[in-house]
C-alpha positions in Angstrom: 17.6 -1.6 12.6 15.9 -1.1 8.9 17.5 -2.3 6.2 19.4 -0.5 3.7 17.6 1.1 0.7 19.5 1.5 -2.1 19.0 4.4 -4.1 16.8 5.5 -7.7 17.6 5.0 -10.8 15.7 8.3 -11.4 13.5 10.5 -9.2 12.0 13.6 -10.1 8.8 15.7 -8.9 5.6 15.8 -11.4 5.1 19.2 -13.2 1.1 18.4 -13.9 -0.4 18.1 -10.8 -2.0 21.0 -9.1 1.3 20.6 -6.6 4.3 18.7 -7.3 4.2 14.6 -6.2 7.9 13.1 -5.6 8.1 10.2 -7.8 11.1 7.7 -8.2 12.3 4.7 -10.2 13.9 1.4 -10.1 14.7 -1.3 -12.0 15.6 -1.5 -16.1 13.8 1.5 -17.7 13.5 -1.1 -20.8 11.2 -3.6 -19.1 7.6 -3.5 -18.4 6.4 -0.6 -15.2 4.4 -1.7 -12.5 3.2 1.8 -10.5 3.0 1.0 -6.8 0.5 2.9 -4.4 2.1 2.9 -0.7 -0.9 2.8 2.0 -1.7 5.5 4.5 -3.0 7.8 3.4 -0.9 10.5 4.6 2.5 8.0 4.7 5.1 7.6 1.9 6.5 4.9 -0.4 10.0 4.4 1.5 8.4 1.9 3.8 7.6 -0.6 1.2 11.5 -0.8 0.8 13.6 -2.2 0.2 11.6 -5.8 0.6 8.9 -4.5 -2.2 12.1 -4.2 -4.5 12.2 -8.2 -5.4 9.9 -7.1 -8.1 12.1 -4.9 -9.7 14.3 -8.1 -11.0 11.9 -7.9 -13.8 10.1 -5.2 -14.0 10.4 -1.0 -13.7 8.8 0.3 -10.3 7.8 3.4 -10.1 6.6 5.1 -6.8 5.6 8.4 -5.6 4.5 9.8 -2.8 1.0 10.8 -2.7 -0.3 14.3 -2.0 0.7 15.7 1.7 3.2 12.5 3.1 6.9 12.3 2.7 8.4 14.4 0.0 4.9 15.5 -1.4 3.9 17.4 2.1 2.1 20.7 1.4 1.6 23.7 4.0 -2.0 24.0 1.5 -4.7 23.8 4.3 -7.3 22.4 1.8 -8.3 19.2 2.3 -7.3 16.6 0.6 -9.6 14.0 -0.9 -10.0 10.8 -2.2 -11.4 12.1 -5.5 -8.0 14.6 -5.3 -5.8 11.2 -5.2 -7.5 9.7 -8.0 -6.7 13.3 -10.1 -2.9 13.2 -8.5 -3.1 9.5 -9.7 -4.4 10.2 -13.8 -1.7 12.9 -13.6 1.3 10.8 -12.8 0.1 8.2 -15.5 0.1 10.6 -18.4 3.6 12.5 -17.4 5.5 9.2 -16.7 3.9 7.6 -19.6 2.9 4.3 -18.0 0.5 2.8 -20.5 -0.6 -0.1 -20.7 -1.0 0.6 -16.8 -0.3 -2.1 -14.1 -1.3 -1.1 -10.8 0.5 -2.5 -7.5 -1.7 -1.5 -4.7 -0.7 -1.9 -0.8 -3.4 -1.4 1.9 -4.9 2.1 1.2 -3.2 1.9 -2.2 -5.1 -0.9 -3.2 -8.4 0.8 -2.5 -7.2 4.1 -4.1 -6.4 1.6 -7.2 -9.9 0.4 -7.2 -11.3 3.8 -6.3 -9.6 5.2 -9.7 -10.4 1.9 -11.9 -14.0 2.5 -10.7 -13.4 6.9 -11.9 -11.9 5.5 -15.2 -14.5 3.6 -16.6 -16.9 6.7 -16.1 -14.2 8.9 -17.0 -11.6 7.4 -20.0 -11.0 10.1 -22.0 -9.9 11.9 -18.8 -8.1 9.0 -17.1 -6.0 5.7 -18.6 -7.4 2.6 -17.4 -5.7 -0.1 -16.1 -4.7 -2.6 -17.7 -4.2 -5.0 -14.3 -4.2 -4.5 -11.3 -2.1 -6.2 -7.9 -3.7 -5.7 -4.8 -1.8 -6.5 -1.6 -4.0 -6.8 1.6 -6.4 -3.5 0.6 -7.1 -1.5 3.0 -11.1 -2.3 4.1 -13.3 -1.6 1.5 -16.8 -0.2 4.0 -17.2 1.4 6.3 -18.3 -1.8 8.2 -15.0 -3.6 7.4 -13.1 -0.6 8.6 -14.7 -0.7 12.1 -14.2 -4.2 12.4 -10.3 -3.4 11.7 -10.1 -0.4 13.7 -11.4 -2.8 16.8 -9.1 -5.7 16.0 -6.3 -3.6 15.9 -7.2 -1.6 19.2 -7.5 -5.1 20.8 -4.0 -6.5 19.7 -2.0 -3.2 20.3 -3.3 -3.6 24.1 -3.7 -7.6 23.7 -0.9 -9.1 26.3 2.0 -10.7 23.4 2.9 -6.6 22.5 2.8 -5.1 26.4 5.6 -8.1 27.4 7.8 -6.6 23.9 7.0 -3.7 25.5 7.6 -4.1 29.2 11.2 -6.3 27.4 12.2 -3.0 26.2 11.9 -0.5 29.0 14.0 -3.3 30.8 16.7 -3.3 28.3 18.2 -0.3 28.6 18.4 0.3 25.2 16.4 3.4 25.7 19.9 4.7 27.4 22.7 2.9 25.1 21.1 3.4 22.1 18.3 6.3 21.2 18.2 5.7 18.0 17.3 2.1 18.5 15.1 2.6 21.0 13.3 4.9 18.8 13.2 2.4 16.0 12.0 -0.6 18.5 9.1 2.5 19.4 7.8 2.4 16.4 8.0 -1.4 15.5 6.2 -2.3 18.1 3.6 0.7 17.4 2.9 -1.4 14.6 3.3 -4.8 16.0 -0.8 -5.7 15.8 -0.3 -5.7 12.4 1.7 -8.8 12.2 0.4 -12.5 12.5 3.1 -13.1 15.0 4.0 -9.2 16.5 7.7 -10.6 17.6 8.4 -10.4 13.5 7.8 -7.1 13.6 11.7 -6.1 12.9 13.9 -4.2 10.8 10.9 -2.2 9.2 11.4 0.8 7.2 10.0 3.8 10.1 7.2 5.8 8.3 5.1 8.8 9.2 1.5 10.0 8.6 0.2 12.9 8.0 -2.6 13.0 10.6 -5.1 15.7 8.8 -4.3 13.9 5.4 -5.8 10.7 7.0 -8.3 12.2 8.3 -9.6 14.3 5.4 -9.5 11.0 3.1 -11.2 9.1 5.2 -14.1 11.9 5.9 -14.4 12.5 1.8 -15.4 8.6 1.9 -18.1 8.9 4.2 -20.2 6.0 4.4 -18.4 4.0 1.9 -19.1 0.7 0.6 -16.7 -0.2 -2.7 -18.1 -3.5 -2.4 -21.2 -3.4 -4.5 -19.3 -1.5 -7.3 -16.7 -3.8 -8.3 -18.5 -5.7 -10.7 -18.2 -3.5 -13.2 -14.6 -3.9 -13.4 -13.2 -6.4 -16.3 -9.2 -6.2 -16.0 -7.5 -9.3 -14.6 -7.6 -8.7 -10.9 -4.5 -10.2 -8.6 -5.8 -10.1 -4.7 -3.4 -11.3 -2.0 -4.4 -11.1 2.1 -3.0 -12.2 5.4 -5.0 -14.1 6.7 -4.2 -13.0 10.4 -4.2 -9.4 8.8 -6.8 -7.1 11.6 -8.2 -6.4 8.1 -11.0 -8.4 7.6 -10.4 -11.0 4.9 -13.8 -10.7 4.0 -13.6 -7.6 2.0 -10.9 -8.6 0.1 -12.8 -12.3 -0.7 -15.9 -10.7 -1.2 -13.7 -7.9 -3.9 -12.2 -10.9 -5.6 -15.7 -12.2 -5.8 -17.2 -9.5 -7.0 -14.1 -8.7 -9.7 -14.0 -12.2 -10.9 -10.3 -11.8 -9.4 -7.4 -14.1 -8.2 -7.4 -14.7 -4.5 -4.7 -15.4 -2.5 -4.5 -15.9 0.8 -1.5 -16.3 3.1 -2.3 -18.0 6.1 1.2 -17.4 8.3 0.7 -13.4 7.4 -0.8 -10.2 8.8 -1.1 -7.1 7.1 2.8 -7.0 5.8 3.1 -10.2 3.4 6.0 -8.2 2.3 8.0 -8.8 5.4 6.4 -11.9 6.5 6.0 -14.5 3.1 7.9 -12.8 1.2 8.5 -15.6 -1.0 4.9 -16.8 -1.2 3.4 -13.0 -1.9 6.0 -12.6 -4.9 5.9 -16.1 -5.8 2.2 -15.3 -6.5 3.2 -11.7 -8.1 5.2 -13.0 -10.6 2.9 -15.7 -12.0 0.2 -13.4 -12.2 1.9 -11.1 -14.2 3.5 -13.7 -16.3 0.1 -14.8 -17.6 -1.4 -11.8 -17.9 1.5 -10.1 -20.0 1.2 -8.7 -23.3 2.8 -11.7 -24.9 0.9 -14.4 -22.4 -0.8 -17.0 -24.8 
C-alpha cells in the first residue's frame, strides 16, 4: 500500500496565472526553497511523496501541480503547451517569491526546468533565472532519445520478469479480498519497467495523467533536440540518472556535458532513484546544494 503523506504546511492556488495552479509547502518557511517540477506532463506532485520529502529536513519545498493534472485540471479545451508551462512556471516564481531560484526537476520536470532556463536567458526581465538547478533522471531531451525510451519501455512492460508479477497477482486472489489493493498492485506493476529491478516496484504513491495534456506538450515540442542548446546555460547544474532507467543515459551525460554540469549516476536504479537509492540520490542532493549555497566558500 503507499505510504502515508503527511500534510502542508501551507497550500494555496496562484492568483496570476491565466488559471489557478495548486501549489503547497513543506518544510521551515525560514530556510532556503527548492521549487520541485513533478514529471508527466499531465500528472501531479503527490507521487514524488512522501520519499522526495527527506529534503525538506533542510530546506522549504514547494510544489504545485502544473496546468491540467491533479488539483490544477481545467475543463479549457485549449491546448496546453510547453511554452504555456514555462509562463505557468515564471508566474509561480514571482507570487511565491522564490528568488534566488533553485529548481528540483524530476523526469519531465527536469526538461521543463531546462526548457524555462533556456526562455530566461532570452527573456529576464520577463522571467527570474535560476540560480541552480537539480535534475533527477530528465525526461529525454530529443526526439531521438524519446523513441529510444518509448521502445525500452514497451519492451520491459511485455519483457517476461513483469508478466510472472502479473500472472502472481491474478493467482492471488487479492483481486477478490482486497480491491483496493488489487488496484494499487494494477498500477505498480503498470509502472514496473521503470525500475532497475520491477519487483521494487512497491508502496508507490498512485498518480494519474491527463492523456490530452501529454499529448499536447509533447506535439508543441515537435522535433525537439534540447541538446545543442544547453551550452549557453552558466548556473551550477546537479544531473543525477539510473543507470537502468529505459531513459537513455546518454541525454542526460551528453546535458551534463554540454552544461558543464555534475553527473551522477546510480548504477542499482531506474527511473525512480527516489524509491530505489534513496540514500545515494539525496546523499548527492545535499552536497550539491551545500556547495553551491549563498554562503559556500
Amino acid at each position: 500500500m503507499p505510504l502515508p503523506i503527511p500534510a502542508p504546511r501551507a497550500e494555496g492556488t496562484t492568483t496570476t496565472t491565466s488559471a489557478p495552479l495548486y501549489w503547497c509547502t513543506y518544510g521551515s518557511a525560514s530556510s532556503s526553497p527548492l521549487l520541485v517540477l513533478h514529471g508527466g506532463p499531465g500528472a501531479h506532485h503527490d507521487y514524488l511523496l512522501p520519499q522526495m520529502l527527506a529534503l525538506a529536513e533542510h530546506h522549504q519545498l514547494v510544489f504545485y501541480d502544473q496546468r491540467g493534472g491533479g488539483r490544477s485540471r481545467t475543463d479549457d479545451p485549449t491546448p496546453i503547451t510547453w511554452q504555456l508551462h514555462v509562463e505557468d512556471l515564471g508566474h509561480v516564481v514571482r507570487e511565491l517569491g522564490l528568488e534566488p531560484l533553485t529548481i528540483v526537476g524530476y523526469s519531465w520536470g527536469g526538461m521543463l526546468a531546462l526548457l524555462y532556463a533556456l526562455e530566461a536567458r532570452q527573456r529576464p526581465v520577463d522571467l527570474v533565472a535560476p540560480h541552480r538547478l537539480v535534475l533527477i533522471d530528465p525526461a529525454p531531451l530529443s526526439r531521438a532519445h524519446r523513441d529510444t525510451f518509448e521502445a525500452e519501455f514497451v519492451r520491459r512492460q511485455s519483457g517476461p520478469e513483469i508478466a510472472q508479477l502479473r500472472e502472481a497477482l491474478a493467482a492471488s486472489g487479492l483481486k477478490e479480498r482486497d480491491p483496493a489493493a488489487y488496484r494499487q498492485r494494477l498500477f505498480e506493476l503498470g509502472v514496473a519497467g521503470y525500475f532497475a529491478d520491477p519487483r521494487n516496484a512497491r508502496d508507490l504513491t498512485p498518480f494519474r495523467v491527463t492523456g490530452r495534456v501529454q499529448q499536447s506538450v509533447w506535439e508543441s515540442l515537435g522535433d525537439f533536440d534540447l541538446l545543442p542548446l544547453l551550452s549557453s546555460l552558466d548556473q551550477p547544474t546537479l544531473l543525477v540518472h539510473g543507470w537502468a532507467d529505459p531513459i537513455p543515459a546518454e541525454s542526460t551525460i551528453a546535458a551534463a556535458r554540454a552544461m558543464r554540469g555534475r553527473c551522477v549516476v546510480l548504477e542499482a536504479s531506474g527511473h525512480v532513484p527516489y524509491v530505489e537509492q534513496p540514500d545515494a540520490l539525496f546523499s548527492a542532493i545535499g552536497q550539491f546544494l551545500e556547495e553551491t549555497s549563498d554562503g559556500a566558500g
